[in-house]
N, C-alpha and C positions, 0 to 999 in steps of 0.2 A: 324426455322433453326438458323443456330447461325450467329449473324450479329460480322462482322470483324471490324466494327467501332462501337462498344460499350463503349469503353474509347479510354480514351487519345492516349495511347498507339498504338492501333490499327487503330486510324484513320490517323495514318501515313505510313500507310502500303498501297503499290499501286496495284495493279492488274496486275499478269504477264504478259508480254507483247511476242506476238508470237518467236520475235528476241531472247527474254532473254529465253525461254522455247525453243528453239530449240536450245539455247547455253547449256542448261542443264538438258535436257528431260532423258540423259541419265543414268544421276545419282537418279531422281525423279521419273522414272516413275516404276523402280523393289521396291522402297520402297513404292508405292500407289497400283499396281494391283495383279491380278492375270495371269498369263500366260493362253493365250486365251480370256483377256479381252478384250473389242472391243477397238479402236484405239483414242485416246485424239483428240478433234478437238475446234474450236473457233466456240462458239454460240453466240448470239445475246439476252438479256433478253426481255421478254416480258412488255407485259402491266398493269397486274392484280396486286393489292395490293400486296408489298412486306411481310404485315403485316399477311397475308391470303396466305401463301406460299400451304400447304396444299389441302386446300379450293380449288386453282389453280390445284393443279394437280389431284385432284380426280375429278373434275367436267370436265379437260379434257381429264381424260382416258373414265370418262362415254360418251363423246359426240364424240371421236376419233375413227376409224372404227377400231381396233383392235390394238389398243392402249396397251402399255407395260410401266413401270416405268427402269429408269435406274436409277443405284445409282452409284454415284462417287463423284468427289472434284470437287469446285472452288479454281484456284493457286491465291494467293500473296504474294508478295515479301515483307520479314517482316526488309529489308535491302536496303538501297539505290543502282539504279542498276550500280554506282561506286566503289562500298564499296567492300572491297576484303573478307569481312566478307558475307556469303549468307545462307542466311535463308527464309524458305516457310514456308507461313499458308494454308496450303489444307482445307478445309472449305468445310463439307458435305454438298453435294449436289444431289439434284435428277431432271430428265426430265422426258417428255412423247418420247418414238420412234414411229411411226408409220412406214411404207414401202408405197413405192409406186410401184404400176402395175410392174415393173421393179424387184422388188424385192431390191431396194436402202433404205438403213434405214435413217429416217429423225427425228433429235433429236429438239424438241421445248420445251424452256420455257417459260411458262406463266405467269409470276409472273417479275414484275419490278427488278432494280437490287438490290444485296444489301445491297447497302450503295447508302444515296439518291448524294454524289459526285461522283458516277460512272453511273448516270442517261444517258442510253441509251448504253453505253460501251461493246463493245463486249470482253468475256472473253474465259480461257482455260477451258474447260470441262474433265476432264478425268475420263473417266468408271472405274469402279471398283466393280466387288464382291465382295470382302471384304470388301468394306463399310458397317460397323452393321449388317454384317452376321446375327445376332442371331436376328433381328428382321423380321416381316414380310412385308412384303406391309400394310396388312389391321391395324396394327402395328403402322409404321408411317405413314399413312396417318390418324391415328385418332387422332392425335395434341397432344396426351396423353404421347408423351418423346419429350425431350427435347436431340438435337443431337449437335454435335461440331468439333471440327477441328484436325486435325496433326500435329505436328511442325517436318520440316524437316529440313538436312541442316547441318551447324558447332553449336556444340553441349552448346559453352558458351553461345549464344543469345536465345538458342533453353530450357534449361533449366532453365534460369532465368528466363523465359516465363513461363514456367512449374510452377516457384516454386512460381512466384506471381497469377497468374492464379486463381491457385489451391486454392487459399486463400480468394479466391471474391466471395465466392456465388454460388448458384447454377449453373447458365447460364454461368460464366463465367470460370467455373473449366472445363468443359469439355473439356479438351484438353489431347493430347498424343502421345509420339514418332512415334504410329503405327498403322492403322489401328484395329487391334486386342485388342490393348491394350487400344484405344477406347469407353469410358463407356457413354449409353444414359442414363439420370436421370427422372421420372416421374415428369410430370409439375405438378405443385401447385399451387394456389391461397394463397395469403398471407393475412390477415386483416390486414390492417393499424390502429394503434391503435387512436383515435381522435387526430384532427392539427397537423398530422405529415407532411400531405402536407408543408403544410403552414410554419410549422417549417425547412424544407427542403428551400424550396422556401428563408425565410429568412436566412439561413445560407448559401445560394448559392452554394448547393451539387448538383452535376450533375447526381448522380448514377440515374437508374431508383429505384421508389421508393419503387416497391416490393423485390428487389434485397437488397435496404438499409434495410429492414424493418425486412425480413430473418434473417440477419447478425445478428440484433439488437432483435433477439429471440418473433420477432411476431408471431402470429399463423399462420399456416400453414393446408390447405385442400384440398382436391381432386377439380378440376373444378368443376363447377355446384354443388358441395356439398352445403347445407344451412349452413348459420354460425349465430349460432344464441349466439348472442353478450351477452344476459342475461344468457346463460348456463354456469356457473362459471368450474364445471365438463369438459364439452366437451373441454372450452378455456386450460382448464390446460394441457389437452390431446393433443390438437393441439400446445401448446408450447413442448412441450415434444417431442414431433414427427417430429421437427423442428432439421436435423442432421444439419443444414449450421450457426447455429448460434454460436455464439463465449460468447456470455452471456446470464443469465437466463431471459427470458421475465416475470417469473412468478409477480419481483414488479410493473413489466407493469399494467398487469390482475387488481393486488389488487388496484393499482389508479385508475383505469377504474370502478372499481365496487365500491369504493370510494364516487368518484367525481359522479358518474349518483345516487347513494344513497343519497347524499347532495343536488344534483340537484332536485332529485323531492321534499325533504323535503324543498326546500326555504331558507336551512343554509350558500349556496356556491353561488357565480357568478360566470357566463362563463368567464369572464376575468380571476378572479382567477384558474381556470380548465384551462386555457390555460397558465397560467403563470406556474403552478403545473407539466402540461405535458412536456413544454418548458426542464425545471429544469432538468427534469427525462432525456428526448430525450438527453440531453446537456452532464450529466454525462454516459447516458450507449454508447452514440456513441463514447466518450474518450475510455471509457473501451474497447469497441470493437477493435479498431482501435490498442490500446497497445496490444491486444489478439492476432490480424490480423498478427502484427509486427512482435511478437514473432513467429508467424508460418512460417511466411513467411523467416526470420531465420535461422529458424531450418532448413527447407527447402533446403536454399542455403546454408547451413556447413551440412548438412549429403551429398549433390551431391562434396562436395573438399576434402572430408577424402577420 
């Protein structure tokens, strides 16, 4: 699920509070439901790995006695709750309902909250059909898309949000005015190309590193897929196949197959291989970044014509 503190940006963003949601339920809740959807209420987050969101709710519909999935938002306030400016990040979200003897429906999360500064925090929950209509239950709960949030609210913080968003990557593009307009993306697995950690690490970049590595036209495969590092063929395939990147990974490939060609012949030291990689990481991450810019641009002057 899509975590609300993945940058900067968003980890300033606090968690609606009951007061300010009953100050504004009425403007928020016709642009998240459907008429006849069950009623928003404040839940409590569970215990289970936030990292295993999934995992969580499929292993408690199997042990819950007739257990149902609910799909809806978590609210944050993407504005301070002074600010006469107001903006929500709705943040898909799903429970388990069971009912009790009574016929009383009782919504649980099992899964910690998430963002580890709202640890223990009880939040707005609001149902919703319309959330990802077009997928299934057995859908998402098979970890295989990748789901994201709403931006609601006054429309200048709400599209600037949009237009930088939409620019970052897989995990981080998935946002949008509406429900509907809403798009879940197939997760991937990314090959980090060698010492990219490390290179990260030393140039003190906070992105996650499959996220940076996307952008910077790594390869790209289906989970559990084998990635076999020596198939020159399939890596070209898997750069190619890579929609989120802003430059071509293929000079990546060719150093990679390079540098392990030198390596077993005894002509290269790893030091030089890492010097070599450094050099590469240093210029395509500039490029990207000028690429990113320009979209990101574009973006905000096609939304003020």
């Amino acid at each position: 699920m899509a975590q609300p503190g993945s940058s900067r940006g968003r980890a300033r963003e606090a968690l609606v509070t009951p007061e300010r949601f009953a100050k504004f339920k009425a403007r928020l809740l016709p642009e998240l439901r459907a008429r006849g959807d069950a009623p928003p209420r404040q839940l409590q987050p569970g215990a289970g790995a936030r990292t295993a969101r999934w995992a969580n709710l499929a292993h408690l519909l199997r042990t819950s006695d007739g257990g149902a999935l609910v799909r809806g938002f978590c609210l944050y306030a993407m504005s301070p709750s002074r600010s006469r400016v107001c903006a929500w990040r709705c943040c898909f979200h799903a429970v388990v309902e069971t009912r009790t003897p009574s016929g009383h429906a009782v919504y649980t999360d099992p899964s910690e909250a998430r963002r580890e500064a709202d640890a223990g925090a009880p939040y707005i929950f609001v149902p919703s059909t319309r959330a990802y209509a077009s997928l299934t239950d057995a859908e998402l709960l098979s970890d295989e898309w990748l789901v994201g949030s709403v931006l609601l609210g006054d429309a200048r913080p709400c599209d600037a949000a949009l237009a930088y968003e939409q620019t970052r990557g897989r995990r981080a593009s998935l946002v949008a005015r509406t429900p509907e307009a809403l798009v879940a993306k197939r997760n991937v697995t990314v090959r980090l190309l060698p010492h990219f950690g490390t290179w990260m690490r030393l140039r003190a970049l906070e992105e996650h590193p499959e996220t940076l590595g996307e952008l910077m036209g790594m390869p790209v495969h289906a989970p559990g897929a084998e990635a076999d590092e020596a198939d020159a063929v399939a890596s070209c395939k898997a750069v190619a196949s890579n929609p989120e990147s802003y430059v071509s990974g293929v000079e990546g490939l060719k150093l990679e197959l390079e540098c392990r060609e030198k390596l077993l012949e005894g002509t290269i030291s790893l030091e030089t291989v890492r010097t070599r990689f450094f050099a590469y990481y240093d210029t395509t991450y500039h490029a990207m970044r000028a690429q990113q810019l320009e979209a990101v641009n574009n973006r905000l002057s096609s939304l003020t014509l």
